[in-house]
Backbone as a chain_set.jsonl record, in Angstrom:
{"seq": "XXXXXXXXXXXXXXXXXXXXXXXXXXXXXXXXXXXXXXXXXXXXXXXXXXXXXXXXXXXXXXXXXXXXXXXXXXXXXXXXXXXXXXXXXXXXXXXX", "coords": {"N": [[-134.198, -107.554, -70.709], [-131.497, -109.136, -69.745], [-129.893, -111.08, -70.944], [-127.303, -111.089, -73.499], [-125.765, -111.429, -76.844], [-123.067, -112.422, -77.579], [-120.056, -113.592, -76.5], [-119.278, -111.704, -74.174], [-121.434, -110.822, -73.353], [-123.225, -113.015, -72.922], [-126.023, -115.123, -70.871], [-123.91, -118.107, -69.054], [-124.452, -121.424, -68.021], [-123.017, -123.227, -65.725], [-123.387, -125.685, -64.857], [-125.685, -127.214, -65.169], [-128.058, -129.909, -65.0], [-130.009, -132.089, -66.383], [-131.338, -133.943, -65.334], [-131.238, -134.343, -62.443], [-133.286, -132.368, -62.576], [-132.709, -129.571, -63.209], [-133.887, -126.963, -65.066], [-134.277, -124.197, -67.653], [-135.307, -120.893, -67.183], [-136.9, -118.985, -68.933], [-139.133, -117.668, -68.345], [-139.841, -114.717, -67.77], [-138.863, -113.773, -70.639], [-139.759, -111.597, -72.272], [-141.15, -113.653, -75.697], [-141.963, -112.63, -78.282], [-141.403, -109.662, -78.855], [-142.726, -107.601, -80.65], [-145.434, -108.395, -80.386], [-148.44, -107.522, -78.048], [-147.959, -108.037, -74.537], [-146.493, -110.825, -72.734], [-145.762, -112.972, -74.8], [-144.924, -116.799, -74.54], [-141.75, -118.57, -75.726], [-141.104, -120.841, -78.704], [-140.032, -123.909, -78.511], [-137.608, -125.089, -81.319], [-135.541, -126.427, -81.433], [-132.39, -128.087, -83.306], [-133.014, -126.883, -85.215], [-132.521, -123.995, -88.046], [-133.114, -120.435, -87.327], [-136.294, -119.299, -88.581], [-136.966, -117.047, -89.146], [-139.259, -115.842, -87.944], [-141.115, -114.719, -84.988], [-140.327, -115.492, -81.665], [-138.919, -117.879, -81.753], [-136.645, -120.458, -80.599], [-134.188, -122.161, -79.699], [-131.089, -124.558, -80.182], [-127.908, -125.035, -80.514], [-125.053, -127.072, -80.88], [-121.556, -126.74, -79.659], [-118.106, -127.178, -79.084], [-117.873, -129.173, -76.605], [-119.657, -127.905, -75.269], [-123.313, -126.331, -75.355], [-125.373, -124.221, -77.065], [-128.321, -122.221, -76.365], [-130.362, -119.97, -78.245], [-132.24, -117.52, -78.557], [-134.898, -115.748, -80.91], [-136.602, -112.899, -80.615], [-137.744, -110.787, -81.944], [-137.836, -111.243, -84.681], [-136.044, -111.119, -86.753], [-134.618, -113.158, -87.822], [-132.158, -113.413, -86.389], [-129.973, -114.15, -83.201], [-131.172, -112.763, -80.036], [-130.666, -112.853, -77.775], [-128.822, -115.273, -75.681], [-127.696, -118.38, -74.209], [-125.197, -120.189, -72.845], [-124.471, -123.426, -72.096], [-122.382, -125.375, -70.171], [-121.353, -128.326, -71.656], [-122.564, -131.165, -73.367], [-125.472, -130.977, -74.148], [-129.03, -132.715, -74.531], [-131.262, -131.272, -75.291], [-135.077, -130.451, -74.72], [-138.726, -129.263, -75.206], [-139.716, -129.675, -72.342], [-136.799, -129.054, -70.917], [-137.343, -126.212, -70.784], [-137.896, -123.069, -68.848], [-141.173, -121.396, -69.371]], "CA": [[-133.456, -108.779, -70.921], [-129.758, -109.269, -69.714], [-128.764, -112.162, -71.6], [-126.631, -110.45, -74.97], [-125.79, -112.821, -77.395], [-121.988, -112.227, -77.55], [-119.503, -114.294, -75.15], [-119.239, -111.051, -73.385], [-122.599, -110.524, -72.337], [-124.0, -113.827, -72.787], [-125.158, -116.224, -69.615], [-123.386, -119.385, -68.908], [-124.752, -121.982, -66.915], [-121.614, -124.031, -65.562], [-123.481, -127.122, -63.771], [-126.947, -127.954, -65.903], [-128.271, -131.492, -64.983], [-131.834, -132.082, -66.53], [-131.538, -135.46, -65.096], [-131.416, -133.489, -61.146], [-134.79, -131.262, -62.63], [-132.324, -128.729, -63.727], [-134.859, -125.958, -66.071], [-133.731, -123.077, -67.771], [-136.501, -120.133, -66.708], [-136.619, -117.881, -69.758], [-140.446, -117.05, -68.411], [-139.683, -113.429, -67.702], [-138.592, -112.733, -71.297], [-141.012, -112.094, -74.056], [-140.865, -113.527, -76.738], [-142.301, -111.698, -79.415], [-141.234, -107.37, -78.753], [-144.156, -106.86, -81.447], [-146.598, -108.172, -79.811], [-148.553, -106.899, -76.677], [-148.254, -108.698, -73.349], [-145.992, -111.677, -72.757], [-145.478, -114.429, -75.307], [-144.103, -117.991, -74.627], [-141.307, -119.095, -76.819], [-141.894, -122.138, -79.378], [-138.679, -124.575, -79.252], [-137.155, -125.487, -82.48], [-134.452, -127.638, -81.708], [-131.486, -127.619, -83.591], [-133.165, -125.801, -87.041], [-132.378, -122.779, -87.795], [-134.313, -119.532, -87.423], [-137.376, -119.032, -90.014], [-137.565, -115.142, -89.343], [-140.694, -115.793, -87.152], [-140.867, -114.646, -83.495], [-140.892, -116.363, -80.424], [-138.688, -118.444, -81.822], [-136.0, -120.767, -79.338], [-133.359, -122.898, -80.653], [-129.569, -124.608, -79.59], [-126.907, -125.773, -81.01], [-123.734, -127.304, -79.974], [-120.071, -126.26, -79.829], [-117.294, -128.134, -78.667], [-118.344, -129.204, -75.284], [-120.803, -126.704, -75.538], [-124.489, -126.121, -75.604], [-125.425, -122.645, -77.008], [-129.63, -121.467, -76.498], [-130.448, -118.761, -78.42], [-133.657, -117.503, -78.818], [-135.149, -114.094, -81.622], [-137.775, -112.071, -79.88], [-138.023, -110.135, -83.407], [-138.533, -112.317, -85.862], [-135.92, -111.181, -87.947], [-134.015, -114.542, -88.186], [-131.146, -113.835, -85.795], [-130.235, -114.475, -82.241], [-131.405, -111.821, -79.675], [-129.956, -113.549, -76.392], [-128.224, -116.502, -75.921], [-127.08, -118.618, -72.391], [-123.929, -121.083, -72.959], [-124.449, -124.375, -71.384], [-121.189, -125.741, -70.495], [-121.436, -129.663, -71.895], [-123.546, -131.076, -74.552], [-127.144, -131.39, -73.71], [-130.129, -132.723, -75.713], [-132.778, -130.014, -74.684], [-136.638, -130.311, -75.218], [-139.369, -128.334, -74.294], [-139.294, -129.723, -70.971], [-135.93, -127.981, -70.801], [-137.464, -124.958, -70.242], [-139.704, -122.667, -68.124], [-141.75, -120.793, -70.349]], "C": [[-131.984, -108.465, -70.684], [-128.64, -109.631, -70.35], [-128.44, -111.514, -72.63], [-126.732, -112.211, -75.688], [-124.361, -113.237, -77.858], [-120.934, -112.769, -76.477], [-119.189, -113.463, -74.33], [-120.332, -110.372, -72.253], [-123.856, -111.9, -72.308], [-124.754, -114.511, -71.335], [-124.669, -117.214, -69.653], [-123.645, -119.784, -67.623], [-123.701, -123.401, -66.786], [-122.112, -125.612, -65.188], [-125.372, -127.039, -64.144], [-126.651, -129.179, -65.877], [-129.276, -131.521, -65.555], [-131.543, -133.251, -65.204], [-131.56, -135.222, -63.239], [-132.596, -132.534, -61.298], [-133.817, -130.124, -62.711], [-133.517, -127.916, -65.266], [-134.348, -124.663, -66.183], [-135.183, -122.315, -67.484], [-136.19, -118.906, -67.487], [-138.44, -116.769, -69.564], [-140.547, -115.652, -68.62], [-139.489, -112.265, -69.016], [-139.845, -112.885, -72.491], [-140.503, -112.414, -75.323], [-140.94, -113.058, -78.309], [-142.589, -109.941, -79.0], [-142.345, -107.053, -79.544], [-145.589, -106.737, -81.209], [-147.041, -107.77, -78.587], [-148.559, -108.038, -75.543], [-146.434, -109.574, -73.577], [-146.246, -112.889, -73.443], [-144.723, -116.003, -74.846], [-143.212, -118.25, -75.861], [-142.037, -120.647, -77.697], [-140.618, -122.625, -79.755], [-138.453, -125.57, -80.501], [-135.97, -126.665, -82.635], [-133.117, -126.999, -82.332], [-131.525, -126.808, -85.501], [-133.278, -124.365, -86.588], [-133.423, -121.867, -87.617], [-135.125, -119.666, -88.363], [-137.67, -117.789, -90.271], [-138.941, -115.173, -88.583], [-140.276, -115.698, -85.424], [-140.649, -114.844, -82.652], [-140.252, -117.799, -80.763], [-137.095, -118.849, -80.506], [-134.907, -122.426, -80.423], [-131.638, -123.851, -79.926], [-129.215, -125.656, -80.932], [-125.999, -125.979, -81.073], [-122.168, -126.92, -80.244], [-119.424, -127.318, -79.66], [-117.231, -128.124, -77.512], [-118.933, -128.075, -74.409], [-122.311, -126.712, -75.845], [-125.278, -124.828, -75.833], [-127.427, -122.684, -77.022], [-129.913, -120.407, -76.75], [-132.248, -118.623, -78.981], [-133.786, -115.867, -79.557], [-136.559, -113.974, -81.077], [-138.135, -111.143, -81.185], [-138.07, -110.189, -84.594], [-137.253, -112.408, -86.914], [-134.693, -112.495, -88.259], [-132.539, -114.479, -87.111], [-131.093, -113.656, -84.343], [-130.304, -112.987, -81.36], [-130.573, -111.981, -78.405], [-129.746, -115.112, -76.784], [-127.637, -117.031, -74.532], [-126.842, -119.669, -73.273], [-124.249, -122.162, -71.826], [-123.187, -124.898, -71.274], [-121.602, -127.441, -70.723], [-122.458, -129.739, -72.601], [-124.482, -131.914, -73.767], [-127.908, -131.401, -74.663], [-131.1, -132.414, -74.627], [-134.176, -130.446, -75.073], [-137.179, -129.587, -74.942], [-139.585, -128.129, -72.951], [-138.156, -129.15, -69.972], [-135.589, -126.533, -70.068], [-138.568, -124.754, -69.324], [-140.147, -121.438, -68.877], [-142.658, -120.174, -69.682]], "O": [[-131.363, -107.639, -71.354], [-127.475, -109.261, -70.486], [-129.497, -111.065, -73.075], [-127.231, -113.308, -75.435], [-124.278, -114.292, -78.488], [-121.074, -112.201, -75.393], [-118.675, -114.014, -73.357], [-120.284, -109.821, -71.153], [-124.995, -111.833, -71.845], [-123.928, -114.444, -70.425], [-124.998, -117.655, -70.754], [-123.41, -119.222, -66.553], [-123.657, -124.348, -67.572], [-121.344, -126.573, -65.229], [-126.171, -126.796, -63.239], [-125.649, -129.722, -66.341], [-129.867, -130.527, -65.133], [-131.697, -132.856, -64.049], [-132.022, -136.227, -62.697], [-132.955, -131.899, -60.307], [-134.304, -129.319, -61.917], [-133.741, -128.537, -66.305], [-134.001, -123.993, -65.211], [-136.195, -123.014, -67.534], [-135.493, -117.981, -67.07], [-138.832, -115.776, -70.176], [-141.253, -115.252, -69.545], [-139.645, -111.044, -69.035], [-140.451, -113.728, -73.151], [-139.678, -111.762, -75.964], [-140.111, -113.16, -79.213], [-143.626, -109.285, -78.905], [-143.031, -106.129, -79.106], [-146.47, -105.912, -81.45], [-146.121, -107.579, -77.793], [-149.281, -109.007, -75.783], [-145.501, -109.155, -74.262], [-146.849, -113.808, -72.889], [-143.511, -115.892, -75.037], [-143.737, -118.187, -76.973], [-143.057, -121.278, -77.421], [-140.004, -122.248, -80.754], [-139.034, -126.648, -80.623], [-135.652, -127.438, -83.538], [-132.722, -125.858, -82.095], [-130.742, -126.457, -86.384], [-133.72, -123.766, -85.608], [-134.584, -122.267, -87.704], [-134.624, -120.321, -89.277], [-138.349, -117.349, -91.198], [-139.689, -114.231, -88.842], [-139.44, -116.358, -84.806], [-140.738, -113.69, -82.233], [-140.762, -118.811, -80.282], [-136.581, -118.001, -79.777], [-135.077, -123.209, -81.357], [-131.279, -123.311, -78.879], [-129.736, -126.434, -81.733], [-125.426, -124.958, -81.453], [-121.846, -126.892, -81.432], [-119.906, -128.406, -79.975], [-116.6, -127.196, -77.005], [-118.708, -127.597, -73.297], [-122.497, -127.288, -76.917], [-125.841, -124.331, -74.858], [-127.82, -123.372, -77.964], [-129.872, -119.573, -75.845], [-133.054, -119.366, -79.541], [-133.132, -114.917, -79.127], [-137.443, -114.829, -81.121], [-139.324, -110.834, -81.101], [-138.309, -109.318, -85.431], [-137.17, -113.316, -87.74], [-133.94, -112.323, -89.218], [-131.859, -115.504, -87.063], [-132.058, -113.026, -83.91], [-129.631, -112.055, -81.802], [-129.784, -111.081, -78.115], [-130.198, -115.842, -77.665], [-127.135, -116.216, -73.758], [-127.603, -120.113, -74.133], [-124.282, -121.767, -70.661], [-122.639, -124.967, -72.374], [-122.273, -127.864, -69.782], [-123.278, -128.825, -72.692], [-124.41, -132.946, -73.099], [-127.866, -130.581, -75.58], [-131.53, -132.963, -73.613], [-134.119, -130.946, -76.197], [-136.564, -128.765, -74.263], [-139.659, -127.051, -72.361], [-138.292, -128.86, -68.783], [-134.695, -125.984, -69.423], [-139.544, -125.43, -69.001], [-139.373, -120.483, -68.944], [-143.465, -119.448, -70.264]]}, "num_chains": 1, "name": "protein.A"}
């Protein structure tokens, strides 16, 4: 995984449309490190972590859209990609 979760190693995607079929493509990362193979995340919206795996989440800044997702359950963010402008995300959102 590339994405950090720090504005220094985060990604930022400058020019997200959904509404053009813009999809973030987090397929590649697993989301649960504990378990074997490749997991799909499970988006949460804008609640917080629960400490459970495979969890996927955003929530907004000031003309900002932050996605962070924990691959290790333990409640905090593992990676994170900066949307620039506020977007209401769904699962459709992504590619899983």
């Amino acid at each position: 995984m590339d994405s950090g979760v720090t504005i220094g190693n985060r990604d930022t995607i400058k020019d997200f449309d959904s509404s053009e079929g813009d999809r973030i493509d987090i397929s590649e990362i697993d989301a649960n490190m504990g378990a074997s193979g490749n997991q799909s995340f499970q988006f949460i919206g804008t609640d917080a972590f629960s400490g459970q795996a495979g969890e996927l989440r955003m929530k907004f800044g000031s003309g900002s859209t932050l996605v962070q997702g924990d691959t290790n359950g333990d409640g905090a963010a593992d990676f994170a990609v900066l949307l620039q402008g506020h977007h209401v995300l769904d699962n459709g959102s992504f590619v899983v």
